[in-house]
N, C-alpha and C positions, 0 to 999 in steps of 0.2 A: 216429284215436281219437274216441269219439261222447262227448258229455258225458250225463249220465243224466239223465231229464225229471225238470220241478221245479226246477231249479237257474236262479235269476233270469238273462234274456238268451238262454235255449236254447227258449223258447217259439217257433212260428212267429210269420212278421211280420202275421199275420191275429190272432191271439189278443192280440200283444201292442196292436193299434189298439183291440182293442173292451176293452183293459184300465179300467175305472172308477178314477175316485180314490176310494182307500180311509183314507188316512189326513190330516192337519189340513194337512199342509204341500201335497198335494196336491190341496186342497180350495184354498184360499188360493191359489195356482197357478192354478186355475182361474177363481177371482172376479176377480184383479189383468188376467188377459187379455182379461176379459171387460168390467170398466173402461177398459181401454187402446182396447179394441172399439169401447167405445161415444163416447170420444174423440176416437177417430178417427174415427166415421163424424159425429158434431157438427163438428170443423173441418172434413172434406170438404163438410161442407154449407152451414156459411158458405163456404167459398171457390169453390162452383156460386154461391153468393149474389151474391156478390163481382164472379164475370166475369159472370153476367146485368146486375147495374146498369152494369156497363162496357162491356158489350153494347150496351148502352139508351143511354147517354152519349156512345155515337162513332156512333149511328145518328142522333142531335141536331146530334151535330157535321156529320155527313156532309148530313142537310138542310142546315142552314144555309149551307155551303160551295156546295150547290148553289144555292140563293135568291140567294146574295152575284155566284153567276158570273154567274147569270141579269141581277142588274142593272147587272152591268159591261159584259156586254157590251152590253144597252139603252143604257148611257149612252156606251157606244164608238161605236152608230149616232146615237144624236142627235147625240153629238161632230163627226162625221161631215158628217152634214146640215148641223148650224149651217156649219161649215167651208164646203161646197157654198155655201150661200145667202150666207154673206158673199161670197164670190168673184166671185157673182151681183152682188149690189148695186154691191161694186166696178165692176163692167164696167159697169153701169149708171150706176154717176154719174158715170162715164169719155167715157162716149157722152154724154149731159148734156152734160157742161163741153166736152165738143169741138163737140158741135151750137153751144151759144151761143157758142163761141168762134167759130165759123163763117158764125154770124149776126149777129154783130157790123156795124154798119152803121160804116163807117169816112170822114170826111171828105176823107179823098185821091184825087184821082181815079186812076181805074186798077185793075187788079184786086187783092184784096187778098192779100197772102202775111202768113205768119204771125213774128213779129217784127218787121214793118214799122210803124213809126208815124208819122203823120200831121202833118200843119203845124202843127197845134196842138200838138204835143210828147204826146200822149195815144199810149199803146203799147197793146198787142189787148186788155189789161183792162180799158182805162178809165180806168188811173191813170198821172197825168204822170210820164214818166220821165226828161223834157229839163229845160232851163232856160228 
């Protein structure tokens, strides 16, 4: 059965798209979407706003984290060094105290060995350890 043209909903779906509002409720309809429209394209636009400062604030973060590694690891190599060169000095006042230990000129005759002390009761320091 064909419905007879004219009768609201039997129009094709091309006539009814280029339909205009013709009456107040229609009209109103129209304005409210077009508010809702332009609402929505205002928060879309703050919240582009929103992830750009946020953008901007973890590429601040991300410098700084890399400046921060930068001087951790500088101060892991000076750590490092100082470590090295203490270890130096040690072996150097090691060699020291074993030269004068070694130069020590000792009162007993005979050659000297190290713990050995002398008539005078003086041990390889110098200082009396007898009676």
């Amino acid at each position: 059965m064909q419905l007879p043209d004219g009768l609201p909903g039997t129009e094709p779906r091309a006539a009814q798209r280029r339909h205009l509002p013709t009456n107040a409720t229609d009209c109103a309809a129209v304005t409210a979407m077009r508010a809702d429209t332009g609402s929505a394209i205002e928060a879309i636009s703050r919240i582009t706003e929103a992830i750009g400062r946020t953008h901007d604030i973890q590429e601040s973060i991300s410098a700084a984290i890399e400046v921060q590694t930068d001087a951790t690891r500088s101060i892991e190599t000076s750590a490092e060094a100082a470590a090295r060169s203490s270890a130096d000095i040690a072996r150097s006042v090691e060699s020291v105290a074993l030269a004068i230990e070694t130069t020590v000129v000792h009162p007993t005759p005979g050659p000297w060995r190290p713990g050995r002390t002398g008539r005078d009761g003086l041990g390889t320091s110098g200082i009396r350890t007898g009676s």
